[in-house]
Every structure is written in C-alpha cells, then in structure tokens.
C-alpha positions as CSV (number, residue, x, y, z in Angstrom):
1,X,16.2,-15.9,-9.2
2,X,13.3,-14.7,-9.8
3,X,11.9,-11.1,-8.4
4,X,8.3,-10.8,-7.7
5,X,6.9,-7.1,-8.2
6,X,3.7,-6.4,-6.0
7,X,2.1,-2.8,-6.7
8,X,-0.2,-2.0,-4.2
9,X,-3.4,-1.7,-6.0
10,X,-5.3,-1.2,-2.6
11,X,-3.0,1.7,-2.0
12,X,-3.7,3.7,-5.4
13,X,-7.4,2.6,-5.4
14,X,-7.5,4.3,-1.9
15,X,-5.3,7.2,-2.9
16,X,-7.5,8.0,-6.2
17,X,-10.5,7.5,-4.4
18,X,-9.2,10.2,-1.5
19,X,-8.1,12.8,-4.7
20,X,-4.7,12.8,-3.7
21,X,-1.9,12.3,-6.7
22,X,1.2,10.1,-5.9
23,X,3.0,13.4,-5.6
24,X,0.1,15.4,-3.4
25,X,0.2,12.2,-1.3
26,X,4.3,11.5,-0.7
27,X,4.6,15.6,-0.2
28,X,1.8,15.3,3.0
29,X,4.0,11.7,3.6
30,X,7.2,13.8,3.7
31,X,8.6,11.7,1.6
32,X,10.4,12.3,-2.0
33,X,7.5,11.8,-4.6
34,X,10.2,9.8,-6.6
35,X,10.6,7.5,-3.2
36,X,6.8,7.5,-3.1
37,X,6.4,5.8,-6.6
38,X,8.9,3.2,-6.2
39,X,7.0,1.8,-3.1
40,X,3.4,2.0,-4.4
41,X,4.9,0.0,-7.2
42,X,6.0,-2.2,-5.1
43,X,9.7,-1.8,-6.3
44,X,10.8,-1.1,-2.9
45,X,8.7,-1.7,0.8
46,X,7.2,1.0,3.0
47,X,8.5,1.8,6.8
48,X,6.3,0.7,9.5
49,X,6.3,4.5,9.9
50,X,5.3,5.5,6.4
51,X,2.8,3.0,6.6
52,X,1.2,4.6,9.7
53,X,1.3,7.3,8.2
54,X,0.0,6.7,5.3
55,X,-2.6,5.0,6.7
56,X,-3.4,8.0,9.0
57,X,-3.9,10.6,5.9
58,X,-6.2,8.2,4.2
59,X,-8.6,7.7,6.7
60,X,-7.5,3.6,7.1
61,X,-6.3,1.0,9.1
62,X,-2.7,-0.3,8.0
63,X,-3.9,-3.7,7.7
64,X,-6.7,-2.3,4.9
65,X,-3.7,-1.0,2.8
66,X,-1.0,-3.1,2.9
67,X,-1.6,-6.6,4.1
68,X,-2.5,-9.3,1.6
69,X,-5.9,-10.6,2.2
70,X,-6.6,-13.2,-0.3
71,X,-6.0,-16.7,0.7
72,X,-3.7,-19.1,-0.5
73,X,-5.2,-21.9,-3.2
74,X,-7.0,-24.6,-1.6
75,X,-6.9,-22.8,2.0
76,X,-10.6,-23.4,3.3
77,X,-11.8,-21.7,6.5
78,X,-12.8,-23.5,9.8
79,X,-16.2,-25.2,8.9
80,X,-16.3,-25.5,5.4
C-alpha cells in the first residue's frame, strides 16, 4: 500500500509570505512546533480547529489553505 504525502505548499507560501517561521506560527497555534511540522508536511492532518485557527492568524479563509483546488485530469467545467 502505497502512502501519499501532501505538504501544504499553500500553507508555507502563506506563512512565509505573513513572516511567521513554522515555530513562530505553531507557538501563536498553541500547538507543539514539532506537531506543527508534521502537519504542514502533510505527514499527519490538521483539526478543524487548528485549521480555523490557522486560517484566522493568517488573514484567510480555510478553504484558501487547505482545500485542493486543482481539478481532476480531463474534468471540464459547465460550458466548455
């Protein structure tokens, strides 16, 4: 079985762009810098919460950061 690792390059662009290092960022998180690092690697998944909050610090909407907006291969939109 294979394991598919998905950093969040949204997430760090965002971050970097907003001066904040992955530790600066998980401390105003409250979360473990360690903890922080694993999830913006994509290792393991952000809360709902952490996302929120996360979301809140950097000025975005969740759905900026952490949901996938490409579209699948061959997907077309209505009217094309």
């Amino acid at each position: 079985m294979e394991v598919q690792i998905l950093k969040n390059e949204k997430l760090k662009r965002l971050r970097l762009r907003n001066g904040f290092t992955q530790e600066s960022l998980a401390n105003k998180a409250n979360m473990k810098p360690s903890t922080y690092v694993k999830k913006e690697n994509g290792i393991t998944k952000f809360t709902v919460e952490e996302a929120f909050i996360i979301s809140q610090i950097l000025g975005c909407r969740i759905e900026d950061i952490f949901l996938n907006t490409k579209q699948p291969n061959g997907y077309k939109k209505e009217g094309n």
